[in-house]
C-alpha positions as CSV (number, residue, x, y, z in Angstrom):
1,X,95.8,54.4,192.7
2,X,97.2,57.7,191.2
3,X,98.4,59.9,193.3
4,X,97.4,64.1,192.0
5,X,99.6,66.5,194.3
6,X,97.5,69.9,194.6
7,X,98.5,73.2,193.8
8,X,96.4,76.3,194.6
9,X,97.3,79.7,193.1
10,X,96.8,83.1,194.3
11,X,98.9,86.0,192.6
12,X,101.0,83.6,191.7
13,X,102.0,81.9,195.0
14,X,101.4,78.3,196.1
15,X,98.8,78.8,198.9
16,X,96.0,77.0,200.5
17,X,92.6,78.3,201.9
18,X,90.7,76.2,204.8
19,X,87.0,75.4,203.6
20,X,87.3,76.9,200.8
21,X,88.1,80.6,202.6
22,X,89.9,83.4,201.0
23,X,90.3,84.9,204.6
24,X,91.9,81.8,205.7
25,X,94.4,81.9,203.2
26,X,98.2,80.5,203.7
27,X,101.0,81.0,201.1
28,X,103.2,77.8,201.0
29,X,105.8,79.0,198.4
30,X,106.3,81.8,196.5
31,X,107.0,79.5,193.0
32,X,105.0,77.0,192.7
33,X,107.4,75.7,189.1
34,X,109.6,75.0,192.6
35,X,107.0,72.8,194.0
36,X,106.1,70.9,190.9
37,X,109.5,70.2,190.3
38,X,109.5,68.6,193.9
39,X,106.7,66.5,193.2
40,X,108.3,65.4,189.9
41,X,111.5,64.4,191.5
42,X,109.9,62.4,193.9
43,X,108.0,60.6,190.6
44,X,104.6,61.9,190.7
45,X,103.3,62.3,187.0
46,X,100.1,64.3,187.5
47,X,99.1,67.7,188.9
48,X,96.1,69.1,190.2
49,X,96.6,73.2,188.9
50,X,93.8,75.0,190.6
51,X,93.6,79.2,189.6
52,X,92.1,80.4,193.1
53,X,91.9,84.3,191.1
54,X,90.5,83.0,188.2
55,X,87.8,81.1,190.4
56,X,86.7,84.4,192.0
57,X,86.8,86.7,189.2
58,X,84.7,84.2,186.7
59,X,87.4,84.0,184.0
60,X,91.1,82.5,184.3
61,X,93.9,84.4,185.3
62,X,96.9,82.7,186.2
63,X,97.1,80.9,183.3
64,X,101.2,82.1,182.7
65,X,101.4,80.0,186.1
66,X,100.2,77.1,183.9
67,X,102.3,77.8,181.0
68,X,105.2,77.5,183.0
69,X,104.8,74.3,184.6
70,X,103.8,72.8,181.3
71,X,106.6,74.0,179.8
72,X,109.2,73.5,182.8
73,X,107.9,69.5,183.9
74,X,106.5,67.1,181.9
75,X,103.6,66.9,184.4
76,X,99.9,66.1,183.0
77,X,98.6,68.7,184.2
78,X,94.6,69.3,184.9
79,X,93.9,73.0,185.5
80,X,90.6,74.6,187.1
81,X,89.1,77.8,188.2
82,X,87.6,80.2,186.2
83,X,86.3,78.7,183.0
84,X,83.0,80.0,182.0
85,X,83.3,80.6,178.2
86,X,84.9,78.8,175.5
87,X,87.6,81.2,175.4
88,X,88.8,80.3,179.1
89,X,89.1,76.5,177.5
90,X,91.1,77.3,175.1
91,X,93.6,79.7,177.3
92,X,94.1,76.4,178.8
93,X,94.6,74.0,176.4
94,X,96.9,76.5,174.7
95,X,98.5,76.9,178.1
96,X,99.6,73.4,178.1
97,X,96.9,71.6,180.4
98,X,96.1,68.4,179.4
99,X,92.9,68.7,181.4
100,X,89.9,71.5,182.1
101,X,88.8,71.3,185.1
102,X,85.2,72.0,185.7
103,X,82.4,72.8,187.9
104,X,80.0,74.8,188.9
105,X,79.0,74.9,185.2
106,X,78.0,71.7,184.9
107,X,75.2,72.4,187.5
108,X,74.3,76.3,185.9
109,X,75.0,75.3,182.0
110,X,74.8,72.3,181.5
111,X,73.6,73.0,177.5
112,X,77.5,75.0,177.2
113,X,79.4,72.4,178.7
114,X,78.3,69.3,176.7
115,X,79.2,72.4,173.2
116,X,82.2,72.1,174.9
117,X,82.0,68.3,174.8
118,X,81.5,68.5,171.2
119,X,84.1,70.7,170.3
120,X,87.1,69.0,172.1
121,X,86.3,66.0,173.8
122,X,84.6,64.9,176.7
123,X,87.9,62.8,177.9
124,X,89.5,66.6,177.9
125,X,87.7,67.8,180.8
126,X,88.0,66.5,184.5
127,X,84.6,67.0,185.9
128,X,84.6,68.1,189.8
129,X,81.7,67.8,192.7
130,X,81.5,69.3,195.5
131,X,79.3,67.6,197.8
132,X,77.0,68.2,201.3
133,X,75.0,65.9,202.7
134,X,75.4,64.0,199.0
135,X,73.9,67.0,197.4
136,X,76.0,69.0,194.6
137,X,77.6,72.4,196.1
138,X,78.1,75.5,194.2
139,X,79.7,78.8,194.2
140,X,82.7,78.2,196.9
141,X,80.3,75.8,198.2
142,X,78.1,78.7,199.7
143,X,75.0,77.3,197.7
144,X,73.6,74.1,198.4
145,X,71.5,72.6,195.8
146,X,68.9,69.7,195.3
147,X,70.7,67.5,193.3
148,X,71.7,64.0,194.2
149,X,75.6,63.3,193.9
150,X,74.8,59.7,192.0
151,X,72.4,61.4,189.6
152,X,75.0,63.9,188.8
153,X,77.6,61.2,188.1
154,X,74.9,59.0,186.1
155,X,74.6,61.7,183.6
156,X,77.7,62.7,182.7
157,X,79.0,59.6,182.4
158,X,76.1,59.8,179.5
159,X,77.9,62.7,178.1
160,X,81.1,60.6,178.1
161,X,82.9,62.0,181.2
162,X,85.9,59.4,182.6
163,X,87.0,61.1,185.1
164,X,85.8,62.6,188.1
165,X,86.9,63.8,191.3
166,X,84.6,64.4,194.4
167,X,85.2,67.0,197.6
168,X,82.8,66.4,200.6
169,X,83.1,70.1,201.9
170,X,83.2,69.2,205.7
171,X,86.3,67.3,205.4
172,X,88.1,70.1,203.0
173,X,91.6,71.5,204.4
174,X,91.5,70.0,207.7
175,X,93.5,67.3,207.6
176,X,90.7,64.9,209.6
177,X,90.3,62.6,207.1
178,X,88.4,61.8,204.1
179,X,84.7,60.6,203.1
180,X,85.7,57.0,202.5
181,X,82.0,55.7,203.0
182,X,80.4,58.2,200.3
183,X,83.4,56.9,197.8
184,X,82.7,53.6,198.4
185,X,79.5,53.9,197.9
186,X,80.2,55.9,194.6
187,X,82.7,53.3,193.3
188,X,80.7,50.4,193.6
189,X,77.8,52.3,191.8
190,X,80.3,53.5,188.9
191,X,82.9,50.9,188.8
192,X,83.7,52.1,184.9
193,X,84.5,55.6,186.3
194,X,87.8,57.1,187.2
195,X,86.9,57.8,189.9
196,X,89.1,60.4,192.4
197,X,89.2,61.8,195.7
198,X,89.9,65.0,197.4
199,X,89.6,66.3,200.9
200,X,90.7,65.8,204.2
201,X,93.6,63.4,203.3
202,X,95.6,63.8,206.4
203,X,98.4,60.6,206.4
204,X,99.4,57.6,204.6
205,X,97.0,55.6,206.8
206,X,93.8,57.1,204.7
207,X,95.5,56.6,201.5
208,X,95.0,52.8,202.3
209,X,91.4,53.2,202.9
210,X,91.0,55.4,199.7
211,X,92.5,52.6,197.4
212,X,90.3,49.7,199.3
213,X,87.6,52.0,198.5
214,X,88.2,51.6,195.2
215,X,89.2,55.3,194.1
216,X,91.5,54.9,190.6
217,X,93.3,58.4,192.2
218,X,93.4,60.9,195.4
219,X,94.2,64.5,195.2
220,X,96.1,65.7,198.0
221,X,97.2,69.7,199.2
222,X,97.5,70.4,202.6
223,X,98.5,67.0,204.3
224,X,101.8,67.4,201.8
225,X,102.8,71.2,202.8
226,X,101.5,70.5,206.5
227,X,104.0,67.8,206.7
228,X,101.5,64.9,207.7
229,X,102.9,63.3,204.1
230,X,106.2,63.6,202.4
231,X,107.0,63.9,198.8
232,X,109.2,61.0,198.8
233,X,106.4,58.5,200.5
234,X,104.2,59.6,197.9
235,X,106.5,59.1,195.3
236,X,107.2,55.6,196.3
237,X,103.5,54.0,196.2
């Protein structure tokens, strides 16, 4: 199971919000090329990038952020937040990203992202779901809509997605552990998908029940700068 260390940018800074929360906002480090060199030290290969600006204002913005870790680690990187037009997808394969990391617009446009398909590649894009109740989430998770979680995944995988990550937004950023059940359930329905978690990872015990799960990768932010996990344990799975 690969192991995707999280980083969340706000001007810049290494922070993390608590369900998703602008007000609840804390700022870990102010250079986050420092804390991807940690996590490359300790032997981790991939990164979870995630422009918190970019996701508010609709377009990327801290794509120098990007840039910089690219340029500074040899990290694959997979970078979110912010990418509505075709010009935001190229910012961040320019940027260095290995990855685009997308949303919201699978659920609002689906007709632009499968252009997007076309043009570079599904396998270029890491395709994110927020989930409640098993339903998709959109818009900071604020909307709830009608569509089923294994629908969703049934269709892109169509379109040619491999990878996917899934956040169940009750367990987001506080550190009480994650949806194992709903993973399980997704893994045995989609054994062919790369299939990764995120949310509410709080210790090494629940990284155990991830990989029985069957989850090819976890993405994990707060347990790491909260302390519950260290670098170094990571780095040694």
């Amino acid at each position: 199971m690969e192991i995707i260390p999280a980083i969340d940018i706000i001007d810049g800074k290494c922070v993390r919000l608590t369900q998703g929360d602008y007000a609840q906002k804390k700022i870990y480090n102010e250079h986050p090329l420092e804390v991807a060199k940690q996590f490359e030290d300790a032997g981790l290969r991939r990164l979870h990038l995630v422009d918190l600006d970019g996701a508010k204002a609709g377009q990327v913005r801290n794509w120098k952020v990007l840039e910089t870790l690219a340029g500074k680690t040899a990290m694959i990187i997979d970078f979110g937040g912010g990418i509505k037009k075709e010009e935001d997808v190229n910012i961040v394969f320019n940027s260095g990203a290995a990855l685009a990391t997308v949303g919201s617009i699978a659920v609002k446009n689906e007709e632009e992202l499968l252009r997007w398909f076309h043009l570079f590649g599904a396998d270029k894009f890491l395709l994110g779901a927020d989930v409640k109740n098993e339903k998709i989430a959109i818009g900071g998770w604020i909307e709830t809509t009608d569509i089923w979680i294994y629908d969703f995944i049934e269709k892109y995988i169509q379109h040619g997605v491999k990878q996917l990550f899934c956040t169940d937004v009750s367990k987001d950023g506080k550190l009480e552990g994650p949806a194992t059940e709903l993973y399980k359930s997704i893994t045995s329905k989609f054994p062919e998908l790369h299939f990764i978690a995120s949310g509410g990872v709080s210790g090494m015990q629940d990284l155990d029940m991830l990989r029985q799960a069957g989850c090819k990768g976890v993405i994990i932010g707060k347990a790491i700068y909260e302390g519950k996990i260290s670098t170094k344990e990571l780095g040694s799975l």
